[in-house]
C-alpha positions as CSV (number, residue, x, y, z in Angstrom):
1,X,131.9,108.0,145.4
2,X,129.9,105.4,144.1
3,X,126.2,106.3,144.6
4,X,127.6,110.2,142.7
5,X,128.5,108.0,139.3
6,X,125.4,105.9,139.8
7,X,123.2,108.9,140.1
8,X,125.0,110.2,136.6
9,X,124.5,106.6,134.6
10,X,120.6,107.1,135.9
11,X,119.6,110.7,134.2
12,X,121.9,109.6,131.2
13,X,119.5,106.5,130.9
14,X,116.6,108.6,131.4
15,X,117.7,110.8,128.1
16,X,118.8,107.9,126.1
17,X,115.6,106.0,126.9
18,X,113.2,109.3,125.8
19,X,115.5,109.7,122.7
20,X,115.2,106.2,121.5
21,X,111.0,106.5,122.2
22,X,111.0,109.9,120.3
23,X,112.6,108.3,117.4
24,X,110.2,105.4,117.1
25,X,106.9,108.0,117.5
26,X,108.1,109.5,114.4
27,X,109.2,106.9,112.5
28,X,105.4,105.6,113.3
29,X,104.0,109.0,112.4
30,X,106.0,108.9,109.2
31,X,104.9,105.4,108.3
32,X,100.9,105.6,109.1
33,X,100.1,107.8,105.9
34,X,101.5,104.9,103.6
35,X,99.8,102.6,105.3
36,X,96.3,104.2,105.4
37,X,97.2,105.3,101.5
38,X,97.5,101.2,100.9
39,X,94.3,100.3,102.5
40,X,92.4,102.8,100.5
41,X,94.3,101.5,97.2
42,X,93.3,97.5,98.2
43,X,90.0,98.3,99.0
44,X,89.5,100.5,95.0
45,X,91.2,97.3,93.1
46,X,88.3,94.9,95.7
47,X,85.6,97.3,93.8
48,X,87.1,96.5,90.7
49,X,86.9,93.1,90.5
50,X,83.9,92.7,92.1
51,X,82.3,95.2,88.9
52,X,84.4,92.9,86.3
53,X,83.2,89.7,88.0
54,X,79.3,90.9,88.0
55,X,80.2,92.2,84.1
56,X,81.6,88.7,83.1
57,X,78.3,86.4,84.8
58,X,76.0,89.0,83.5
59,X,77.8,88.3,79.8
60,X,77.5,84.5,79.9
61,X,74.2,84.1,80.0
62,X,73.0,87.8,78.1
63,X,70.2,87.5,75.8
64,X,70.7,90.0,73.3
65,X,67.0,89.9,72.4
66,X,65.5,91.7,75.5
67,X,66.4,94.6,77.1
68,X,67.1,94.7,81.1
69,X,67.7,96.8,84.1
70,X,68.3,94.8,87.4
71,X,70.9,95.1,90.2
72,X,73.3,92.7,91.5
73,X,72.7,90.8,94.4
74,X,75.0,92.9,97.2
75,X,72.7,95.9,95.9
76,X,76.1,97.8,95.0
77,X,75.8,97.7,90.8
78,X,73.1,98.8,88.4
79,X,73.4,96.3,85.4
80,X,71.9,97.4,82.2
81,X,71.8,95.0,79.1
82,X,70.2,95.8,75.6
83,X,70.4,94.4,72.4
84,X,73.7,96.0,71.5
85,X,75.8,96.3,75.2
86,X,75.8,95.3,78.6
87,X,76.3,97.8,81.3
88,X,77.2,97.7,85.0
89,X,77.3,100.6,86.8
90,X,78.3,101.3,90.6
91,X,75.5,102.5,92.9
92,X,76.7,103.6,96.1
93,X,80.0,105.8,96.0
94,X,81.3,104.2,93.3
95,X,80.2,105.9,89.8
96,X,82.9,103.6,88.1
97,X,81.4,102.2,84.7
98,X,82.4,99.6,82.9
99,X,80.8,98.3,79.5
100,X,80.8,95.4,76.7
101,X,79.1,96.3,73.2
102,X,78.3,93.8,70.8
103,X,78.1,94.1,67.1
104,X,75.2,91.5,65.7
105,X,75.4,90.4,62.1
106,X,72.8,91.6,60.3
107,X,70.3,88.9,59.2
């Protein structure tokens, strides 16, 4: 009589145990898309900053008097600066532009 209720317990652990994995594959499944959707967004807002950063050196030492075209040091942004503005453009992937115009007195 025993061994027949302990052969019962064993399939009904079997069940509960594939029920219980089930349920944590698609809570996994459900979850990955977020995560993958987060990484994309923290790795947009790194790009960002790294254009606003190269923007805000390029700025502090512009010389409004000559007109350049050089590239930043990782090779990723074109940097433009003219008499009037002071471009940076992405290279690679990134088309993102971003852009400071001046307005000079006139002498």
């Amino acid at each position: 009589m025993r061994s027949e209720s302990l052969n019962n317990d064993a399939g009904f652990i079997l069940m509960e145990a594939l029920v219980s994995l089930s349920i944590l594959v698609l809570l996994t499944v459900g979850t990955l898309p977020l995560f993958s959707d987060l990484f994309l967004l923290r790795k947009q807002d790194k790009l960002y900053t790294e254009q606003a950063r190269v923007l805000y050196e390029t700025a502090l030492f512009w010389d409004p008097h000559t007109t350049t075209v050089t590239s930043s040091d990782s090779g990723a942004w074109e940097i433009h600066s003219s008499s009037f503005s002071i471009k940076v453009k992405g290279v690679a992937g990134d088309q993102n532009e971003l852009e400071i115009l001046s307005v000079m007195p006139s002498k």
